[in-house]
mmCIF file of the N, C-alpha and C atoms, coordinates in Angstrom:
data_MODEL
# 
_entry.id   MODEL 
# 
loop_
_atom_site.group_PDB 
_atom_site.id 
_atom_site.type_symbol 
_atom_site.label_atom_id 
_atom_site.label_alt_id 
_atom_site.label_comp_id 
_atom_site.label_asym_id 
_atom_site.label_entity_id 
_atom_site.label_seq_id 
_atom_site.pdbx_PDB_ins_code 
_atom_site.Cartn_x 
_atom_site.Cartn_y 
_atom_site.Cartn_z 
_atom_site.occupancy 
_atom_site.B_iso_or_equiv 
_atom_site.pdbx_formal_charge 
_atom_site.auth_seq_id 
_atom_site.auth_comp_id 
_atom_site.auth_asym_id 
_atom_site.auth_atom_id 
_atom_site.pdbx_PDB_model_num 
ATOM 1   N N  . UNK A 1 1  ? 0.828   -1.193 0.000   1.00 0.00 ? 1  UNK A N  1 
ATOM 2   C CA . UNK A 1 1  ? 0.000   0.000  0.000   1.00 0.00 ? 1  UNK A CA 1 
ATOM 3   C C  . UNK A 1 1  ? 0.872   1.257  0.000   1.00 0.00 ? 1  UNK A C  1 
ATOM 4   N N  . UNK A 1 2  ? 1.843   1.213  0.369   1.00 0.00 ? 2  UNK A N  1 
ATOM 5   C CA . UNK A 1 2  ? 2.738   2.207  0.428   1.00 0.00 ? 2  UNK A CA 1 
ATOM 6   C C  . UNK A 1 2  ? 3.993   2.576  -0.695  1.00 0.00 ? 2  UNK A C  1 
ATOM 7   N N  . UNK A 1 3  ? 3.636   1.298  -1.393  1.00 0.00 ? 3  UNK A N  1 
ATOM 8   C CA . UNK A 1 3  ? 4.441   1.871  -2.526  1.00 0.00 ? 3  UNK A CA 1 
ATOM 9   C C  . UNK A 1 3  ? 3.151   2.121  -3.621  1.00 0.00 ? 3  UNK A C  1 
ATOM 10  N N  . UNK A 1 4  ? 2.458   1.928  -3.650  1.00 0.00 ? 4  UNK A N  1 
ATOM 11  C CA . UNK A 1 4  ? 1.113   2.275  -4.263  1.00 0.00 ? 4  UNK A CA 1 
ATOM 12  C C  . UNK A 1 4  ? 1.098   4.277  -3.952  1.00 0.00 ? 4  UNK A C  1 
ATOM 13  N N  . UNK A 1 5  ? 1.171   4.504  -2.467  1.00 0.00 ? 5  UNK A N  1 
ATOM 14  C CA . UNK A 1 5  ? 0.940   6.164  -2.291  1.00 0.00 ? 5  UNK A CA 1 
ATOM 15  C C  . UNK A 1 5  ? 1.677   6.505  -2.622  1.00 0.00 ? 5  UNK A C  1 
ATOM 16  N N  . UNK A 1 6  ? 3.408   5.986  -2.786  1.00 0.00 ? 6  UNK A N  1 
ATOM 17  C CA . UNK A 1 6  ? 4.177   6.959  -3.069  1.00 0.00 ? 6  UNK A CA 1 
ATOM 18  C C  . UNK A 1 6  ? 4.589   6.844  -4.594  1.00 0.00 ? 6  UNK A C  1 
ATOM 19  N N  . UNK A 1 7  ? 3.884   5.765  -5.195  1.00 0.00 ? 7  UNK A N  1 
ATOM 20  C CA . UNK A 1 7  ? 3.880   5.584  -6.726  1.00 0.00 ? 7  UNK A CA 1 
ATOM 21  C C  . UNK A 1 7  ? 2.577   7.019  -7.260  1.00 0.00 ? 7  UNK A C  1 
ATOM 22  N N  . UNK A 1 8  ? 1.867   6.945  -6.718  1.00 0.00 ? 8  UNK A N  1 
ATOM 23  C CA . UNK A 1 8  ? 0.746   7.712  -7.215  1.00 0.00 ? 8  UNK A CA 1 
ATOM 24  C C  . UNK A 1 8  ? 1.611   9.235  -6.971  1.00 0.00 ? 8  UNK A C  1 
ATOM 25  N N  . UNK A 1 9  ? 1.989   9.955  -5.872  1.00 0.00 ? 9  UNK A N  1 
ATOM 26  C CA . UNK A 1 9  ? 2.625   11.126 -5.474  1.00 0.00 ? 9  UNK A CA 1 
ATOM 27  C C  . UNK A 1 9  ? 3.617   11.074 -6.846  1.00 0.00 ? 9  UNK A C  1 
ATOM 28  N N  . UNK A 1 10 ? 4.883   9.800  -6.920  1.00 0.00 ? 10 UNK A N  1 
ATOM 29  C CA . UNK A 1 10 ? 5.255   11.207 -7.821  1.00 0.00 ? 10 UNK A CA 1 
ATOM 30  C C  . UNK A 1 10 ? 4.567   10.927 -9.044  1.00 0.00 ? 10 UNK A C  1 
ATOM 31  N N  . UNK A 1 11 ? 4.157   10.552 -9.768  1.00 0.00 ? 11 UNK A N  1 
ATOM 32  C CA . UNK A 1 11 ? 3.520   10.346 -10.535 1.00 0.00 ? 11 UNK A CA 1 
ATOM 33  C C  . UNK A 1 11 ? 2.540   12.034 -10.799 1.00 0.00 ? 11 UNK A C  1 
ATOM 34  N N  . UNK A 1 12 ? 1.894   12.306 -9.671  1.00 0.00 ? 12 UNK A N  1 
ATOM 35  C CA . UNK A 1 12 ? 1.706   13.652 -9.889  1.00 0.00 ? 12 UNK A CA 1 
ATOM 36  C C  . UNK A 1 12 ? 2.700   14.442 -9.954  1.00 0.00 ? 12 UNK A C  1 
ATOM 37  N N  . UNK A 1 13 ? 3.774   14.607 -9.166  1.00 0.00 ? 13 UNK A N  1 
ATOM 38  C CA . UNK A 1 13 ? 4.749   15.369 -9.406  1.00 0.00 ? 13 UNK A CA 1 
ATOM 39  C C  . UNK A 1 13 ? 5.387   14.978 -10.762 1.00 0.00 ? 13 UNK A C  1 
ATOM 40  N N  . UNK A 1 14 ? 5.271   14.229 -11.284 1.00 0.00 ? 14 UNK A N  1 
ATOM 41  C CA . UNK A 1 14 ? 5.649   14.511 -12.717 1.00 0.00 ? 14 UNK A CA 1 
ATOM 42  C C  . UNK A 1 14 ? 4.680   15.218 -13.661 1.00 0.00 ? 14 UNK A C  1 
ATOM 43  N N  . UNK A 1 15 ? 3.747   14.878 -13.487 1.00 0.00 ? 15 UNK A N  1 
ATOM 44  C CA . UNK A 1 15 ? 2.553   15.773 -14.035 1.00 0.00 ? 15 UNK A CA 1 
ATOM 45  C C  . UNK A 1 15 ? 2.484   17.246 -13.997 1.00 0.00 ? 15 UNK A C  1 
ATOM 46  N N  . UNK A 1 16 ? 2.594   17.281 -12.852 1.00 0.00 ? 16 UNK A N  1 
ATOM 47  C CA . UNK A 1 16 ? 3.213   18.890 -12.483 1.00 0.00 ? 16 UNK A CA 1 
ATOM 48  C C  . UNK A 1 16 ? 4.318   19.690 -13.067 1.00 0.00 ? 16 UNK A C  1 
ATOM 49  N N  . UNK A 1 17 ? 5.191   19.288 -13.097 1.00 0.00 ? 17 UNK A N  1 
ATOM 50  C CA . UNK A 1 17 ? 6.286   19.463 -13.731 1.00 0.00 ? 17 UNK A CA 1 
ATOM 51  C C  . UNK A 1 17 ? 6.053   19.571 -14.813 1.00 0.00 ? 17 UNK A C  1 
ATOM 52  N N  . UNK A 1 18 ? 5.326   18.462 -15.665 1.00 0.00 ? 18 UNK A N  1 
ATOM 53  C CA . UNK A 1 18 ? 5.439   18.189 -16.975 1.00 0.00 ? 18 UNK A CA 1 
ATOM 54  C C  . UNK A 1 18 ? 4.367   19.615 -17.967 1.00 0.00 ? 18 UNK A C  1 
ATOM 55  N N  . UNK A 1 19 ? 3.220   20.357 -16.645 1.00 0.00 ? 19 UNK A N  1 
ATOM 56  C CA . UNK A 1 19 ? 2.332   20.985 -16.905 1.00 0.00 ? 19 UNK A CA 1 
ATOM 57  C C  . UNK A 1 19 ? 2.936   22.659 -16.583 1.00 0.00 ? 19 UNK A C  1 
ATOM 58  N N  . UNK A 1 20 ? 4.022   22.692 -15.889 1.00 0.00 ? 20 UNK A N  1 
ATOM 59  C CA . UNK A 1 20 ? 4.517   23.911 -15.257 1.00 0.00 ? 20 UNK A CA 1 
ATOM 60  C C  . UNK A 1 20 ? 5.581   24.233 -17.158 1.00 0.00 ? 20 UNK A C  1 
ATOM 61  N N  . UNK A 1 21 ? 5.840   22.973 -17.552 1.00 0.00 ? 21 UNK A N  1 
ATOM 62  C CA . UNK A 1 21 ? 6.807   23.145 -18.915 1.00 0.00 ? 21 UNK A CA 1 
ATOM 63  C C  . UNK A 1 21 ? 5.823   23.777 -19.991 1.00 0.00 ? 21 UNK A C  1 
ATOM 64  N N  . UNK A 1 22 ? 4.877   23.107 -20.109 1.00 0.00 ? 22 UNK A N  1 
ATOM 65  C CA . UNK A 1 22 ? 3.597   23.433 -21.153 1.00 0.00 ? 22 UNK A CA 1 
ATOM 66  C C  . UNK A 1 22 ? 2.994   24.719 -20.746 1.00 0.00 ? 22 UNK A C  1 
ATOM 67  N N  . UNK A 1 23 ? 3.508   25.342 -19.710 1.00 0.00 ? 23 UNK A N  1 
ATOM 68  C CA . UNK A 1 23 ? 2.608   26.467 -19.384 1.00 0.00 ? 23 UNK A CA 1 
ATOM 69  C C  . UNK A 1 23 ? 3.366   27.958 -19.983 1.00 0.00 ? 23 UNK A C  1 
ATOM 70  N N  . UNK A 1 24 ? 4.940   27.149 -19.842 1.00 0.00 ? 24 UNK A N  1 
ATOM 71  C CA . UNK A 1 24 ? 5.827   28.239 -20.529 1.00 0.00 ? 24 UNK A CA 1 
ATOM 72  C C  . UNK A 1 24 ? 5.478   28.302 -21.948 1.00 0.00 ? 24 UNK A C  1 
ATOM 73  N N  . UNK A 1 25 ? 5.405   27.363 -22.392 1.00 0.00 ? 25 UNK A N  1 
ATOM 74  C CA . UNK A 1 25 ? 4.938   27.158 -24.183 1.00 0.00 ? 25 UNK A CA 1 
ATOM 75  C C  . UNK A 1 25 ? 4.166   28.308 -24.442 1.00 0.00 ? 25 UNK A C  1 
ATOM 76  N N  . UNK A 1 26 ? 2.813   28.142 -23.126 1.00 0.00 ? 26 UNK A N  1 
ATOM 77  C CA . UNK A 1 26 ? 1.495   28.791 -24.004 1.00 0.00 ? 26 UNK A CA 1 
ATOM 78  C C  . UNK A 1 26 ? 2.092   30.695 -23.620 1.00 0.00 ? 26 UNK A C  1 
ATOM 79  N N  . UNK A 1 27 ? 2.981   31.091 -22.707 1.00 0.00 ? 27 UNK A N  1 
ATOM 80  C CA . UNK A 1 27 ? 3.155   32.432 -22.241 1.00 0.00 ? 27 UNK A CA 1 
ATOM 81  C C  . UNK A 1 27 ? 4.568   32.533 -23.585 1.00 0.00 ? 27 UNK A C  1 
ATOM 82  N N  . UNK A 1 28 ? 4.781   31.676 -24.207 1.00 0.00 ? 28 UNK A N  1 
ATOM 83  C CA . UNK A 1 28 ? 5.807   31.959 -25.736 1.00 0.00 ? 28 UNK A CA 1 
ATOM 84  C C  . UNK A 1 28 ? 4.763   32.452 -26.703 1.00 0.00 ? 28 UNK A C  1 
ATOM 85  N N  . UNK A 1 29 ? 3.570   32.044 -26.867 1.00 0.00 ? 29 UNK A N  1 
ATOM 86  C CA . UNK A 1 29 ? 2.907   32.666 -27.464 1.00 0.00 ? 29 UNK A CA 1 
ATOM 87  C C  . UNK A 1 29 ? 1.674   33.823 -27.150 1.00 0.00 ? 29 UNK A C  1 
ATOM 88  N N  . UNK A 1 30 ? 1.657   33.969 -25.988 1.00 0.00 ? 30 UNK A N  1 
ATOM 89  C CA . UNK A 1 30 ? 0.790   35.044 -25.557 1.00 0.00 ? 30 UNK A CA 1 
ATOM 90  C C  . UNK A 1 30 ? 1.360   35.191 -23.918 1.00 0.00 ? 30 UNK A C  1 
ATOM 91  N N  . UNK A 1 31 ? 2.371   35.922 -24.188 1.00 0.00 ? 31 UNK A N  1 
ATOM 92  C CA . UNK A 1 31 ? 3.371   36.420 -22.750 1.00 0.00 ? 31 UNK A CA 1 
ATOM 93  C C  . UNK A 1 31 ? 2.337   37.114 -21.723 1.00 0.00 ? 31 UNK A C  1 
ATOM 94  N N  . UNK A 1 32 ? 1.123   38.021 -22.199 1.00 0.00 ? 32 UNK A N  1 
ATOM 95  C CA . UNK A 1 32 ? 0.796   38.643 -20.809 1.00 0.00 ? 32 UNK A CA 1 
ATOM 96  C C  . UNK A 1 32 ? -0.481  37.675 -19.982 1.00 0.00 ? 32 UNK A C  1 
ATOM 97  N N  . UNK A 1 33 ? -0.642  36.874 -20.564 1.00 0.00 ? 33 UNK A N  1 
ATOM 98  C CA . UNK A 1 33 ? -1.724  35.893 -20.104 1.00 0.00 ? 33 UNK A CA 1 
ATOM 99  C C  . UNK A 1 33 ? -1.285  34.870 -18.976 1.00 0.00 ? 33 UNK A C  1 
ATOM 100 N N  . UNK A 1 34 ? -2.819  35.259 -18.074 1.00 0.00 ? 34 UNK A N  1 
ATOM 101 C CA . UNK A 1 34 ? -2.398  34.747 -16.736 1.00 0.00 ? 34 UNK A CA 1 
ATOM 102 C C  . UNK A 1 34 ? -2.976  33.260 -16.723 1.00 0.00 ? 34 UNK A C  1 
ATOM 103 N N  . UNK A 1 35 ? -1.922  32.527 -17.333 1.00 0.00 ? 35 UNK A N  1 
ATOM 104 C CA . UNK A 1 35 ? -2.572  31.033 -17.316 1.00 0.00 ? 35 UNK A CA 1 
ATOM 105 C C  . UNK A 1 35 ? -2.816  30.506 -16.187 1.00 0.00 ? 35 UNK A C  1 
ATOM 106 N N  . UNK A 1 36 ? -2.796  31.035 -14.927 1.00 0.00 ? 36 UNK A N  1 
ATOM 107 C CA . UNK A 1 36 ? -3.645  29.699 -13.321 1.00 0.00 ? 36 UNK A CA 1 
ATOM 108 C C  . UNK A 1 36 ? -5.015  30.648 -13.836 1.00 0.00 ? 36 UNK A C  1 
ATOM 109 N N  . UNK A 1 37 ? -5.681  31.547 -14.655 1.00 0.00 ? 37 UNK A N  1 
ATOM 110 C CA . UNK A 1 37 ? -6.838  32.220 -14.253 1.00 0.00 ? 37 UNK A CA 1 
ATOM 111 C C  . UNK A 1 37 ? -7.769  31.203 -15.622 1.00 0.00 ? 37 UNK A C  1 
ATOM 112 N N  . UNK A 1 38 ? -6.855  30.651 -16.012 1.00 0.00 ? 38 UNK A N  1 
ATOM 113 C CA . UNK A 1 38 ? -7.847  29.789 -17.150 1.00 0.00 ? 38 UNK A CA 1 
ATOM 114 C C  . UNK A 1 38 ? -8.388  28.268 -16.909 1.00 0.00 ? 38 UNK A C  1 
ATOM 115 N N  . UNK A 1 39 ? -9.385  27.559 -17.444 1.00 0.00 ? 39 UNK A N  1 
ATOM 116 C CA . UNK A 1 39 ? -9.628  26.356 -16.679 1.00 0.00 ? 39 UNK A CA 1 
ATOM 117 C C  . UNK A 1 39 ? -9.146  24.964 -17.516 1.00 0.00 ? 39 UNK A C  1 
ATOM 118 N N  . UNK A 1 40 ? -8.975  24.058 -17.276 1.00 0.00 ? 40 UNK A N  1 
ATOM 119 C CA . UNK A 1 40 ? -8.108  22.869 -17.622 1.00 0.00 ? 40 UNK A CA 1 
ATOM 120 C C  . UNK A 1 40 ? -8.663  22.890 -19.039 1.00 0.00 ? 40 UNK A C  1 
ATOM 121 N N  . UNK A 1 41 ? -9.781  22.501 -19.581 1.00 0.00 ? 41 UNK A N  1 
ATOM 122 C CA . UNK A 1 41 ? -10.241 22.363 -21.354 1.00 0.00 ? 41 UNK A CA 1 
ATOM 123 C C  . UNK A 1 41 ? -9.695  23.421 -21.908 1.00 0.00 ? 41 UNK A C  1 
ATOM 124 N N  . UNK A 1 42 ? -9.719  24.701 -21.337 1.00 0.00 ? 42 UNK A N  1 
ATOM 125 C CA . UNK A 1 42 ? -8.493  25.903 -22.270 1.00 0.00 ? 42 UNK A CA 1 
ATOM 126 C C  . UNK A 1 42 ? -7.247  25.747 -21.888 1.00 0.00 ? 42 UNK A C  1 
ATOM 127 N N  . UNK A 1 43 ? -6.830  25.441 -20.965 1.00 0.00 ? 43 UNK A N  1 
ATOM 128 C CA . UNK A 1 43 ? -5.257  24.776 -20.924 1.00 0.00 ? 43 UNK A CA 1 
ATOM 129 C C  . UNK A 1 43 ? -5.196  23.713 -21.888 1.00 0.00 ? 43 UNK A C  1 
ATOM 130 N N  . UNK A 1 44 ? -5.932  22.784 -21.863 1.00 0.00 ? 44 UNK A N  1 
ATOM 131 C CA . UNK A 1 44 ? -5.556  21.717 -23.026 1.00 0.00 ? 44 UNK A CA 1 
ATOM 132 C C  . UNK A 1 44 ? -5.954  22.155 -24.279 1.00 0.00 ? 44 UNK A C  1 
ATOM 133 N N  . UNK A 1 45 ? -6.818  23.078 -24.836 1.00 0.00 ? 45 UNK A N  1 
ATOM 134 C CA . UNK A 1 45 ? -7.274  23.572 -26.098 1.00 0.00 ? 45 UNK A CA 1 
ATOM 135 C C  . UNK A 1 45 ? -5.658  24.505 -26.189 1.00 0.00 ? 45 UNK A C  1 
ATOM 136 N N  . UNK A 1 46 ? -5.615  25.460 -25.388 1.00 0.00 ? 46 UNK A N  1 
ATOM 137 C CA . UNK A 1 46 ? -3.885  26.073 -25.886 1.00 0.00 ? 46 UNK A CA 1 
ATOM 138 C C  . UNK A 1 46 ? -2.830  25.097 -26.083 1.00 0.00 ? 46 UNK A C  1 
ATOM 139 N N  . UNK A 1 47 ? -3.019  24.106 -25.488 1.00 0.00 ? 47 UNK A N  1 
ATOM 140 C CA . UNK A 1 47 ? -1.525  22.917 -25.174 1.00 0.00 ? 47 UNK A CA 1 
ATOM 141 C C  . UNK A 1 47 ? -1.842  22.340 -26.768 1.00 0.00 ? 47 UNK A C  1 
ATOM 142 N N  . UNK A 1 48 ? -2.980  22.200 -27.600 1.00 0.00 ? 48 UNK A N  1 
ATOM 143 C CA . UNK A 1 48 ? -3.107  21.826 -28.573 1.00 0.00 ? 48 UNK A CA 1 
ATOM 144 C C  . UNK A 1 48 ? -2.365  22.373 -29.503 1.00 0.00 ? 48 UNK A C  1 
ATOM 145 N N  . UNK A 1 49 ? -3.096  23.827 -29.526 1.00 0.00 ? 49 UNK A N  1 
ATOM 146 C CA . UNK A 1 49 ? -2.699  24.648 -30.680 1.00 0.00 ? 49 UNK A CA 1 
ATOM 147 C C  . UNK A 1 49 ? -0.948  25.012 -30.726 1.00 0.00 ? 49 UNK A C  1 
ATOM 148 N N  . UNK A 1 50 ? -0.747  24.877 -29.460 1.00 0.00 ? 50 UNK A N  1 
ATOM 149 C CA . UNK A 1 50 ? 1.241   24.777 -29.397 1.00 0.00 ? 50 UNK A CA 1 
ATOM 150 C C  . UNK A 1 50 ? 2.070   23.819 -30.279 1.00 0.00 ? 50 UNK A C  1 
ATOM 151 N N  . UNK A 1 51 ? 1.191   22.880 -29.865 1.00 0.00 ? 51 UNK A N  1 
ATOM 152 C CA . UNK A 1 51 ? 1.714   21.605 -30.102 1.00 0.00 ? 51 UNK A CA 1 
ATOM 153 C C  . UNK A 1 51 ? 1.293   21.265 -31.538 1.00 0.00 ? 51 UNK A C  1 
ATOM 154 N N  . UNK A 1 52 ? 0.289   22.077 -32.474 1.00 0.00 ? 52 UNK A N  1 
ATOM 155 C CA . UNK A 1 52 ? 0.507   21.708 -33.777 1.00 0.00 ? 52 UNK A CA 1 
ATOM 156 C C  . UNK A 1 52 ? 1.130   22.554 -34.681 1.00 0.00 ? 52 UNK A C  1 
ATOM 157 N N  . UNK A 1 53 ? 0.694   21.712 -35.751 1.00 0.00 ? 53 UNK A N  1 
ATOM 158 C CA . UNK A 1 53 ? 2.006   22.111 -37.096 1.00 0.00 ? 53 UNK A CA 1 
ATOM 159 C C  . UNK A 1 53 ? 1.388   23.485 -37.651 1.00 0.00 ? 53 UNK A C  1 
ATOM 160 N N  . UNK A 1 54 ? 0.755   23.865 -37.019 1.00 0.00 ? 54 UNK A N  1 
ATOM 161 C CA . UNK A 1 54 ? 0.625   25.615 -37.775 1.00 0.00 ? 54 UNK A CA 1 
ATOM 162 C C  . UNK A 1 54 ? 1.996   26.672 -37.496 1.00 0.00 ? 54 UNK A C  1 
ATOM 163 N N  . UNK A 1 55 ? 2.165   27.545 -38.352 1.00 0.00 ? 55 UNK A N  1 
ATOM 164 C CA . UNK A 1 55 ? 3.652   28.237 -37.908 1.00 0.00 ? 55 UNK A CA 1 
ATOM 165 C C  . UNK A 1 55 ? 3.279   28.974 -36.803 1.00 0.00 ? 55 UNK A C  1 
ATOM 166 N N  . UNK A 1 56 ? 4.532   29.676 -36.025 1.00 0.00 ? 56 UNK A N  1 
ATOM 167 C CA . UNK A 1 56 ? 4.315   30.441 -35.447 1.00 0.00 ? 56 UNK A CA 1 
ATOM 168 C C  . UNK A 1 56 ? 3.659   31.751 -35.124 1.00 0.00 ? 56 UNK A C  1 
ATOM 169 N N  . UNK A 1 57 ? 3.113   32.524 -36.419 1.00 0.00 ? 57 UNK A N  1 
ATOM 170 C CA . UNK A 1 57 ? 2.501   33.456 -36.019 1.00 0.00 ? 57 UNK A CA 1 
ATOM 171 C C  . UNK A 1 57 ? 1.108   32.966 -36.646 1.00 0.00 ? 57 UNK A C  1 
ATOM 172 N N  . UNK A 1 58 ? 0.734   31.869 -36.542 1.00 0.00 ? 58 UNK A N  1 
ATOM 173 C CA . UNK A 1 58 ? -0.455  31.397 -36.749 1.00 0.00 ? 58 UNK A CA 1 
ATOM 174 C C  . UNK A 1 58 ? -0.947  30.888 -35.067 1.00 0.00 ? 58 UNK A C  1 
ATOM 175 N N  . UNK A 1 59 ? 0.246   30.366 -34.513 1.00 0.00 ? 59 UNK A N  1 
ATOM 176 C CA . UNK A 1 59 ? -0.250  30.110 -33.255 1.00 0.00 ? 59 UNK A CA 1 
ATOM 177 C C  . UNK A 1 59 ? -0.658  31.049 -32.165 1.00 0.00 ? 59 UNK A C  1 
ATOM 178 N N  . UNK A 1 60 ? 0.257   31.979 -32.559 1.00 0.00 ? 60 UNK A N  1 
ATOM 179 C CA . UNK A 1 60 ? 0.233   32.988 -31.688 1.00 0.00 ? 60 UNK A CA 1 
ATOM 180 C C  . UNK A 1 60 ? -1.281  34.149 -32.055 1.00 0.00 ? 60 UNK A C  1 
ATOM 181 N N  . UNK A 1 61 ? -1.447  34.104 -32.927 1.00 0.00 ? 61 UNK A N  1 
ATOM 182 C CA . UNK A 1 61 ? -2.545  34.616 -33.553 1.00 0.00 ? 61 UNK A CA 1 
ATOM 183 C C  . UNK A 1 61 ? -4.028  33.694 -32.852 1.00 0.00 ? 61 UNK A C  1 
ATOM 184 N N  . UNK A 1 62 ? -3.876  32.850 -33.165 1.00 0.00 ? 62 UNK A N  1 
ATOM 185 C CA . UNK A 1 62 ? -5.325  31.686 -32.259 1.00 0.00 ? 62 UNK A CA 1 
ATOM 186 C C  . UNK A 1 62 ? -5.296  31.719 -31.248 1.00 0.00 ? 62 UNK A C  1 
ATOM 187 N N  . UNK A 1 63 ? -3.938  31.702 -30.166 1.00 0.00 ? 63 UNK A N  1 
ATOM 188 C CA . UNK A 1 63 ? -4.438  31.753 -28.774 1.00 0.00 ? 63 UNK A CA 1 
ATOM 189 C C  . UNK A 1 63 ? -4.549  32.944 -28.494 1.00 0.00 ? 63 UNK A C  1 
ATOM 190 N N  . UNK A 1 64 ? -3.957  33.803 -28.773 1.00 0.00 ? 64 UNK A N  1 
ATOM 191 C CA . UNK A 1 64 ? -4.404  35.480 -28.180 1.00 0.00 ? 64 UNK A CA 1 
ATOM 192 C C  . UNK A 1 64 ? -5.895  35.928 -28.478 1.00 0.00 ? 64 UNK A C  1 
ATOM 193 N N  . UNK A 1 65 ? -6.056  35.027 -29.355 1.00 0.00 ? 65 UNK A N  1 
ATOM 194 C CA . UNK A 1 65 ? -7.580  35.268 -29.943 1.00 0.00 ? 65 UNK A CA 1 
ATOM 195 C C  . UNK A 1 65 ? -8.320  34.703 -28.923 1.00 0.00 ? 65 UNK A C  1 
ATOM 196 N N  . UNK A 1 66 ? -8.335  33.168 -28.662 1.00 0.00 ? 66 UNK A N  1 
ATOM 197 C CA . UNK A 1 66 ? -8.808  32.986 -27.859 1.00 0.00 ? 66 UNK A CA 1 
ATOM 198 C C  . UNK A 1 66 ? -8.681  33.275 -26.349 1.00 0.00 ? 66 UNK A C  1 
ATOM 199 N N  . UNK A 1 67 ? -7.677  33.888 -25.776 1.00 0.00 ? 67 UNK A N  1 
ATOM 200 C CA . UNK A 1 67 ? -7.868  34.279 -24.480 1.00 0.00 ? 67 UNK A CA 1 
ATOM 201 C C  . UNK A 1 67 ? -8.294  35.401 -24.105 1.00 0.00 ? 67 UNK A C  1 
ATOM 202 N N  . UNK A 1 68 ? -8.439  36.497 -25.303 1.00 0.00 ? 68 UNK A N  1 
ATOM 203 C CA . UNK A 1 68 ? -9.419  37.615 -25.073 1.00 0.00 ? 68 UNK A CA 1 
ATOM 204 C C  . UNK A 1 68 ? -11.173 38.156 -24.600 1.00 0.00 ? 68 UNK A C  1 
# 
């Protein structure tokens, strides 16, 4: 049971981590945006649009759009 709690812990702490990296992504394309004020489906709708093959000022163009 106890390697079960401390399997699950870091397991979030990697998650965390892994979400604190993706958060820099989305402030590369829209720097003044306060991403803790947005809710997880627009964190993952921005983590999308990062993460695809549109160029860069296409990305940056969709999420600023959308966080307005």
């Amino acid at each position: 049971m106890k390697t079960l709690i401390a399997s699950a812990a870091l397991a979030l702490t990697a998650v965390s981590a892994s979400a604190m990296v993706d958060m820099s992504a989305i402030q590369q394309y829209a720097p003044n945006v306060d991403v803790s004020t947005l809710s997880d489906a627009e964190v993952n709708l921005l983590l999308s649009i990062v993460h695809s093959g549109d160029s860069a000022g296409e990305k940056r163009a969709i999420i600023q759009a959308l966080v307005k």
